[in-house]
N, C-alpha and C positions, 0 to 999 in steps of 0.2 A: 172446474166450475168456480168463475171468481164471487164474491160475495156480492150478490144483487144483480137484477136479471140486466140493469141500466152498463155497468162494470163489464158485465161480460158479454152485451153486445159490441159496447168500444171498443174491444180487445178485441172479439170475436174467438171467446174461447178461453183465453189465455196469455199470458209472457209466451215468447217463440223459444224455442230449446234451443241449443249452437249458438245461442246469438247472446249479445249482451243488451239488458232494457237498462236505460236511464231514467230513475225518477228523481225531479227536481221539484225545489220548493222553498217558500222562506220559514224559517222557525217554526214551528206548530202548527204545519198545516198537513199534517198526516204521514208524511214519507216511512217513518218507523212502522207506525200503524197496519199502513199498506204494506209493510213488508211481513209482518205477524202473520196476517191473513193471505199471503200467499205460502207463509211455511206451513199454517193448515191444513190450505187448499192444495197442496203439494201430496201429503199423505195420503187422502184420501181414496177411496176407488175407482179404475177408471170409471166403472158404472157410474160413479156418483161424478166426474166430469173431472176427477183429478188424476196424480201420476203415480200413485202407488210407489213412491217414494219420499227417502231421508232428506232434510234439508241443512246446511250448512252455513251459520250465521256468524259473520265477522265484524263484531261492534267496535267503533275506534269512537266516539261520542258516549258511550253511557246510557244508551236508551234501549237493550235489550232488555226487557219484564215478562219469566217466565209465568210472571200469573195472568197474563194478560193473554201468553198462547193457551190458557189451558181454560180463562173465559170464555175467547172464540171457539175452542175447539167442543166448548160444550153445547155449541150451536148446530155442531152437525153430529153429537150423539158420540163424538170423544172422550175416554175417560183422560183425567190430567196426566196419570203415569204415561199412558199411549202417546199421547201429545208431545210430552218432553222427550221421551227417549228417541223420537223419533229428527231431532233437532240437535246436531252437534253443534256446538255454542265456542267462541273462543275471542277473548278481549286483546285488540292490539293495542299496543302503549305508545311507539311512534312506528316512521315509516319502514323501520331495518323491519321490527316486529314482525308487519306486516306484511312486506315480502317474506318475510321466512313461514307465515301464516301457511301463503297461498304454495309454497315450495314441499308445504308438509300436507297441504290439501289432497297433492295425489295417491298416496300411501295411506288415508283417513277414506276417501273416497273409491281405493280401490275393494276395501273388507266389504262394503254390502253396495245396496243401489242407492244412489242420490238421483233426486230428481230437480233443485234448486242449489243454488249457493246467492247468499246474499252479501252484500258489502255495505254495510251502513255506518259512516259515506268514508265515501273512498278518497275525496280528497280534504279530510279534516286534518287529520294529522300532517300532510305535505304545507298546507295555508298555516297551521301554527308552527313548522319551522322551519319553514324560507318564506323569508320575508320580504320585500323589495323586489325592484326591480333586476339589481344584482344577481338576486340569486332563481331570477325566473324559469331562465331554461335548465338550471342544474333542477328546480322543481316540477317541470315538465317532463325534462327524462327521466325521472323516477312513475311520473303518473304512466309515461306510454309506457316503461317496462310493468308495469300495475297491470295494465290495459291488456298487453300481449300475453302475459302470464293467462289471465283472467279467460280470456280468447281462445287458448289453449285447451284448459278444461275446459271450455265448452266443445271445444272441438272433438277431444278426447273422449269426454264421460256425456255426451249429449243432454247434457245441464242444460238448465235457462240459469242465466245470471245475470240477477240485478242488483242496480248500482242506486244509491242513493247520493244526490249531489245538492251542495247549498248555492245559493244563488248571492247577486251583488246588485247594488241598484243600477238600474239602464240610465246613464248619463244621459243619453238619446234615446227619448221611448219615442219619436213622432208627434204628431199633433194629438195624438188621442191620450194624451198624456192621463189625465184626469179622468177619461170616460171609458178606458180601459183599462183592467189593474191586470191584464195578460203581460202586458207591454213595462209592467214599472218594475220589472226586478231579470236579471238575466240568467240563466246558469252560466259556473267558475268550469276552470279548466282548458277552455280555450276550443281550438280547431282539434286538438289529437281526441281528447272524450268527444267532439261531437262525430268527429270521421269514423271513431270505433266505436260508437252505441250505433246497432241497428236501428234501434226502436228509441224513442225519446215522452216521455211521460211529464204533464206540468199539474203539479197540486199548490192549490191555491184557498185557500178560505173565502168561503161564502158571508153574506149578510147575517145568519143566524150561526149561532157559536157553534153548535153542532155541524155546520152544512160546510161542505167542502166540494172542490171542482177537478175534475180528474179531465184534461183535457191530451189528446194526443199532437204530441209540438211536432214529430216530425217522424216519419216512418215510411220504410219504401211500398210497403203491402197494406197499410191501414189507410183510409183519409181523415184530414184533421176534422175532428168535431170535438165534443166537450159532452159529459155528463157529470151527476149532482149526486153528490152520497152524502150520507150521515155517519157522523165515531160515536157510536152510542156503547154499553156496559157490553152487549155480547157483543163487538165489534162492527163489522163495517156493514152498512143496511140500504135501505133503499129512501131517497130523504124524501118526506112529506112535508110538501110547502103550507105551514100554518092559515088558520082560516080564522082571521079575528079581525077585528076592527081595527081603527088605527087606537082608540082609546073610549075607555070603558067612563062614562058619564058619572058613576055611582061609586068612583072610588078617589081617592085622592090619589096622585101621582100620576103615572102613563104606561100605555102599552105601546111596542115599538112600531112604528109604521110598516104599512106593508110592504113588500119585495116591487121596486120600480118607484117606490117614490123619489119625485124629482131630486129633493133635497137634501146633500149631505148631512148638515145635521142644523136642527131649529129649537127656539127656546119651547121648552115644557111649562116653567111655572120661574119664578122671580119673589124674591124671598126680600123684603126693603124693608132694616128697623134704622130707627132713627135719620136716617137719609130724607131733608128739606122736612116737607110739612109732614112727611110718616112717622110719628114722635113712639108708636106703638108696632112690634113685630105684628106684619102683613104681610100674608101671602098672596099675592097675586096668578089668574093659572085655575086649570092648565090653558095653555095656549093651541090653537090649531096650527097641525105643521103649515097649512097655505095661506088662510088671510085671517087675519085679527081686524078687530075695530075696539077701542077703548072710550067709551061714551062717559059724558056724565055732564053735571052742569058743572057752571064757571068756577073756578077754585078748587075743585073736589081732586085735584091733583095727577089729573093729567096727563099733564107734561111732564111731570115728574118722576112719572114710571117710568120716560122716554130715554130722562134725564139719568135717572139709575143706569138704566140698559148700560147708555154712554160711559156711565161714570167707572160698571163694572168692565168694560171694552176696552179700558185707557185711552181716552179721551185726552188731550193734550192741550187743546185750542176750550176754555170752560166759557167763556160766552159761550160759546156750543150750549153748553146747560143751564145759560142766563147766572156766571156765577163770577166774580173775578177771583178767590182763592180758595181751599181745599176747608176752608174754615165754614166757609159758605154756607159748603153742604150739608154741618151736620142742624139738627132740626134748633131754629133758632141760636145758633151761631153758640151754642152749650149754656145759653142763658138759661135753660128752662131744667137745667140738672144733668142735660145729657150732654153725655162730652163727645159721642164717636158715632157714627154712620157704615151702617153695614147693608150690603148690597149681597144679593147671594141669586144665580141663576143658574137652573138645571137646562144642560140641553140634551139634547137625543141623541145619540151618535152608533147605530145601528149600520146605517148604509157603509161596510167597510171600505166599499170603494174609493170614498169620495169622505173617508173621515180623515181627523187631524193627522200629520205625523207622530208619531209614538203613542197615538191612542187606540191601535188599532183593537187593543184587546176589552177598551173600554165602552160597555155602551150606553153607558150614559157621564156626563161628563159636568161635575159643579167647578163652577169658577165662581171667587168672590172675593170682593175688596170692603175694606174697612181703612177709615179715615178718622184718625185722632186729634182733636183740637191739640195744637201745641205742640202733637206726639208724633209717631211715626204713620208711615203709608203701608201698609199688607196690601200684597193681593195673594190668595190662594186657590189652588185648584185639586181638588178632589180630598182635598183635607191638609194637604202640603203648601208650605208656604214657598213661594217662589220670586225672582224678580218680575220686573215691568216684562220686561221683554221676552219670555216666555210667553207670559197674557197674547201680547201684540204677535208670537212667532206664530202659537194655538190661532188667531184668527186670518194671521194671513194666509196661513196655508191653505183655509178653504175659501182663501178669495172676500175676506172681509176685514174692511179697512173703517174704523171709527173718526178718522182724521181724515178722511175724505171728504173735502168739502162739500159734495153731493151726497154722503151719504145717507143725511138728514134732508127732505128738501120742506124747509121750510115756510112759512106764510109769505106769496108773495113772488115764491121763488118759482113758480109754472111759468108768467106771463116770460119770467127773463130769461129762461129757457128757451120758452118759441120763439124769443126775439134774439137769440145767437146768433154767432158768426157760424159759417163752417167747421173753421179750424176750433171754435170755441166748442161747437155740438162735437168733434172730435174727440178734446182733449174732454169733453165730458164722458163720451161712451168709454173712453179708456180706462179712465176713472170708475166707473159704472162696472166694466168688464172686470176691474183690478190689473191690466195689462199696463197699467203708467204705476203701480208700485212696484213691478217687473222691470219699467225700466230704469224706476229711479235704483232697485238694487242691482241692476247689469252695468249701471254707471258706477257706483259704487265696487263693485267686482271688479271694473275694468279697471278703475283706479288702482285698486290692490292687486288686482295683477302685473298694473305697471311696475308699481312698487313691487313686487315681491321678482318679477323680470329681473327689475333692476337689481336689489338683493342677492340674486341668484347669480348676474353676469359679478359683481363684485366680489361672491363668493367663488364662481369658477374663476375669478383672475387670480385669486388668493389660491386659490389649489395649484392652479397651474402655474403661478410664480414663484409662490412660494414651498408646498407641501408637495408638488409633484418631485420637484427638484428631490427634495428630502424624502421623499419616499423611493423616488430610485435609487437613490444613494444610500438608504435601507436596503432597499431591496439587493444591492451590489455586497452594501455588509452581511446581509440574509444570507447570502448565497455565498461568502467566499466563508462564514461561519459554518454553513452545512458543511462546504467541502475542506472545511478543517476540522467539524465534528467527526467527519467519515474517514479524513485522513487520520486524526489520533484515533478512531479507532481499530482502523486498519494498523497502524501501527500498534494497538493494545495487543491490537491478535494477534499481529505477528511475534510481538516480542512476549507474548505468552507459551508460542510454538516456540521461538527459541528457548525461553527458561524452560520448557515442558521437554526439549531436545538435550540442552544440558545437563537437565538431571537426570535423563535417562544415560548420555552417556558417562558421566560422573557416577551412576550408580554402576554403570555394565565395567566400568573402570574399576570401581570399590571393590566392586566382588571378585576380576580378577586379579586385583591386586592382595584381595584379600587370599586368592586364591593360591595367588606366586608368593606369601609371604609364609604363607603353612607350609608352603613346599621348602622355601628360604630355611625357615625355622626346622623342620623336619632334617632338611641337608644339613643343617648346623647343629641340631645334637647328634647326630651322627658322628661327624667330624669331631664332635665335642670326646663324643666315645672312641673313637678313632686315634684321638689324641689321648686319650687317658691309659687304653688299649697300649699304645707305642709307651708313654711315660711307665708303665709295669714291665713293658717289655724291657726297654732300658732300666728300671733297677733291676727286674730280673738277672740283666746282662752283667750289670755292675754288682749283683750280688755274687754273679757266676765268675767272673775276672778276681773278685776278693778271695772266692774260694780256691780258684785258681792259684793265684799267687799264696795261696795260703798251706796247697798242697806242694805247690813249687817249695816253699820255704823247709817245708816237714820233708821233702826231696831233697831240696839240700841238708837238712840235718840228720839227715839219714845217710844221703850219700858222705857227708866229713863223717859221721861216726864210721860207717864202711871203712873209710877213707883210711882210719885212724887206726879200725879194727884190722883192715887190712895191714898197714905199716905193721901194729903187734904183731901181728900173728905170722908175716911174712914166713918164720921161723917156720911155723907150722903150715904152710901152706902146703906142703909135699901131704901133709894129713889130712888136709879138709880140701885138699883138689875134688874129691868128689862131692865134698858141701857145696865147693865155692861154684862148683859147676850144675848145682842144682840150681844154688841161689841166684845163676848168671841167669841161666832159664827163666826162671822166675820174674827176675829183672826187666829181660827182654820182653818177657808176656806182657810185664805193668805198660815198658816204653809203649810198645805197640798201642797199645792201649790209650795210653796218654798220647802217642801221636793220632790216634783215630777222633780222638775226642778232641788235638789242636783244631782240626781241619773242622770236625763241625764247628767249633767255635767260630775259624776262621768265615766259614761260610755265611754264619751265622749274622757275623762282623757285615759281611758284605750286601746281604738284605737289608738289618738296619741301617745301612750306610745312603741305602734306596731310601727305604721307607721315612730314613731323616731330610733327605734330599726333597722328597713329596712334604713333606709337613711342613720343610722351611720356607715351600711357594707359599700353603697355604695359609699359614700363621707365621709372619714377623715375628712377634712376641714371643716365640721358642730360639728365637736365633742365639740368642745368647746360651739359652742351654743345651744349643745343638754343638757349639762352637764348643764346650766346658766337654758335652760328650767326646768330640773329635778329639779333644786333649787329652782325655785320660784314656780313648782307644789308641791314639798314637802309643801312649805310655803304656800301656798294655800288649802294644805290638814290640815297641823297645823290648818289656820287660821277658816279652816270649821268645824275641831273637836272644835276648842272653839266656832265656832259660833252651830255648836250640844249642846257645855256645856251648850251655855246660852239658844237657845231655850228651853232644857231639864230644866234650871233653873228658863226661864221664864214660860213655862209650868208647874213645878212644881208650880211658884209661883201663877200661874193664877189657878192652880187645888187648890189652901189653900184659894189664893179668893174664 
């Protein structure tokens, strides 16, 4: 059930589910509002004509106001907690935002039931950044993937999803330019939002500030009509067309006229101090919006009120006001103490259709000029001082021209009217219409189009002679930079894999070198010991060859005493033949002996002789004392063959004993 029975017979019912609605509209004329009141109406029960669901609100503008859901929702007996929790809320910032919004909507929307999702609007953030034409279709393809997303959930969660869209003035509204304010504003977005809204919704402001127009612009199951609502404190209502007068007799100032009056907007009252013979603030007024008559006898000033009008109009041509300079006007030329002229008129400006540009908010509207002897020219409007041409821009827009030479028709001036030419009655109704200050500014326009034409080809010769050139040849440095930004860093990489391959084989290197170097070291005290082993062994040897020759020696001093003992005793040797033949035994036992003990030595000889052989590969640095060894085993083998000589000589001489 939408709010107001007006609302939800144009709908009939509702927004459609699956589908996506488009509402559009220019600045404050509802679009937010309307969308409150269907997160409401969304909650509610179907008894009550709603969907008994969650609704989901995507504000990219700044106009979500949860106090504003929880005013309406106090309309249909909503407490505020119910209202809010019922409404997941989420601000986009630009358009990435936003799609990532709608990408996390189905994972939000799969936990309970939604019955709505709102986008309010969906193409704010795309219009503030891309800009230009340049960048239109990179801005479109963002709005249709907006659009298809969008399409999706509805398709999926059987949502109604609507869209809020701002509009652009119609360059080409038709002839009903003026008499229709459907036509003076368009929706943005193009053909893709209008191909994908099913439904298409136009809100529009009414003549009273509350009153608003909800019409349907285009929909394949609805027909276009229009209806009238009100934004009042509980939200959206049913609008009641005022019933008053156009203006209240007994009060000073105005009440606005009523809905259908012909006239965009007409003076109220005329406020003239010091201006010609008004030497004393008067107000003149209030005025009927259709006919005045200003009576009075001769002097009583007239014309002068006519004169004001003009003077506040900016009036250019001052015969017009019977004046030749601005000194004129003020009362008695500031002879009389006054120096300055002030003019002040209120008008009506109710009828929005057909009010000023930029005043659309305003309804009522004071313009006024003042004029200083000697000093300066103001004109001001609504308290704001502004230039001339503001004044003159405010009056032509609603088709009112003070320089018009018909605008005044003056005494005299009927007969020479009916006595025109054709083209003269022409150039007058055009005048009359305002369609010949249309064309003097289409002359003017054309001129500056020629001019800016021209502008424009001197500027595309400039591009294209000069800056095209240099931008491709940018563009060639652009790109041979990339592919030498991507080359050095393909080279970074690579030559990181290789530092990163070095070190690892430098390090697998380290370690088995550190590895073969413990073994190095390990085989070399060995050998160290090996050698020191052998050097004990050879003094051992050399101690064993000392003793030896040292036993040889005590053998020889044994055997010459023998020797000697023998010669004495020869005498007696018939008497010690059984000494001497003990003592031969004896002898023979030692020989034996000593020769059992040559041959280990000898053997002995013969390993060291190896073992000196092995040592001399593997240490130089012994050669010398292997060489000093071999010399003193030679001399040791000398010394043994004479000590063979003499045992063989002692033994011989012991065998002749």
């Amino acid at each position: 059930m939408l709010p107001g029975p007006s609302i939800d017979a144009l709908l009939q019912g509702g927004v459609e589910t699956g589908s996506i609605t488009e509402i559009f509209g220019e600045s404050r004329s509802g679009k937010s509002q309307f969308c409150h009141a269907l997160c409401v109406a969304a909650q509610l029960p179907v008894s009550q004509g709603g969907a008994a669901g969650r609704s989901l609100y995507i504000d990219t503008e700044g106009t979500f106001r949860p106090e504003r859901l929880a005013d309406m929702g106090q309309k249909w007996g909503l407490d505020r907690e119910t209202v809010l929790s019922n409404v997941a809320f989420a601000r986009a910032y630009n358009s990435d935002h936003q799609q990532q919004l709608l990408l996390d909507a189905a994972s939000v929307m799969s936990a309970s039931r939604y019955a709505l999702v709102v986008v309010d609007s969906v193409t704010n953030l795309l219009r503030s950044e891309f800009q230009g034409r340049g960048e239109l279709a990179e801005r479109q393809q963002i709005l249709g993937r907006l659009l298809r997303m969008l399409q999706r959930i509805a398709d999926e969660y059987g949502v109604a999803v609507v869209l809020t869209n701002q509009v652009v003035a119609n360059v080409d509204p038709g002839p009903s330019m003026f008499t229709n304010p459907a036509n003076a504003t368009k929706p943005i977005g193009g053909n893709i939002l209008a191909h994908s809204s099913q439904t298409r919704l136009q809100l529009r402001k009414g003549q009273a500030s509350e009153k608003r127009i909800l019409k349907v612009y285009d929909s394949p199951c609805l027909p276009e009509s229009e209806c009238a609502f009100s934004i009042t404190a509980n939200g959206l209502t049913e609008y009641v067309k005022p019933q008053r007068d156009n203006y209240d007799q007994d009060k000073k100032g105005f009440n606005p006229p009523l809905e259908g009056s012909r006239l965009a907007m007409h003076i109220v009252q005329v406020v003239i101090d010091g201006f010609k013979s008004y030497s004393a603030h008067t107000v003149v007024g209030p005025f009927d919006p259709q006919f005045n008559a200003i009576t009075g006898l001769n002097g009583t000033g007239k014309s002068n009120i006519l004169d004001s009008i003009c003077f506040v109009m900016g009036i250019t041509n001052l015969k017009q006001v019977r004046a030749t300079n601005l000194s004129e006007l003020v009362y008695k030329q500031g002879q009389a103490g006054i120096t300055k002229a002030t003019v002040e008129i209120t008008f009506v400006n109710t009828d929005k259709r057909q009010c000023p540009l930029k005043y659309e908010d305003c309804d009522k509207i004071v313009v006024a000029r003042q004029v200083v002897i000697g000093g300066r020219n103001r004109y001001i409007i609504n308290g704001r001082n502004v230039q001339r041409e503001a004044v003159v821009t405010l009056f032509h827009s609603v088709k009112l021209n003070v320089n018009n030479p018909h605008f005044l028709i003056m005494q005299g001036r009927i007969n020479k009217v009916v006595n025109m030419k054709p083209d003269e009655i022409l150039a007058l109704m055009e005048e009359a219409a305002g369609t010949k200050l249309y064309d003097l500014k289409r002359a003017q326009a054309e001129k500056k189009i020629s001019n800016k034409e021209a502008r424009a080809a001197e500027i595309e010769r400039t591009l294209r002679e000069e800056f095209t050139p240099r931008l491709e040849q940018l563009q060639k440095e652009s790109e041979n930079y990339d592919r030498w930004a991507k080359a050095s860093a393909e080279i970074g990489r690579l030559g990181r894999f290789v530092v990163a391959w070095e070190f690892y084989e430098m390090t697998s290197q380290q370690r088995d070198y550190e590895g073969r170097i413990g073994e190095l070291q390990g085989m070399l005290r060995d050998k160290q010991e090996e050698v020191l082993e052998r050097d004990n062994d050879i003094e051992e040897t050399r101690e064993e060859i000392e003793e030896c020759k040292k036993k040889k020696a005590r053998i020889d001093q044994q055997q010459e005493g023998e020797f000697a003992r023998v010669n004495e005793q020869a005498k007696e040797a018939n008497r010690s033949v059984v000494k001497a033949q003990v003592m031969v035994e004896n002898k023979e036992n030692d020989i034996k002996a000593e020769e059992e003990r040559l041959k280990d030595v000898e053997k002995q000889l013969v390993e060291k002789r190896k073992e000196l052989e092995e040592a001399q590969k593997c240490f130089d640095r012994e050669e010398v004392k292997q060489q000093k060894m071999m010399k003193e085993l030679e001399g040791c083998e000398a010394t043994l063959e004479r000590c063979h000589e003499r045992l063989n000589g002692i033994s011989n001489g012991i065998g002749d004993v």
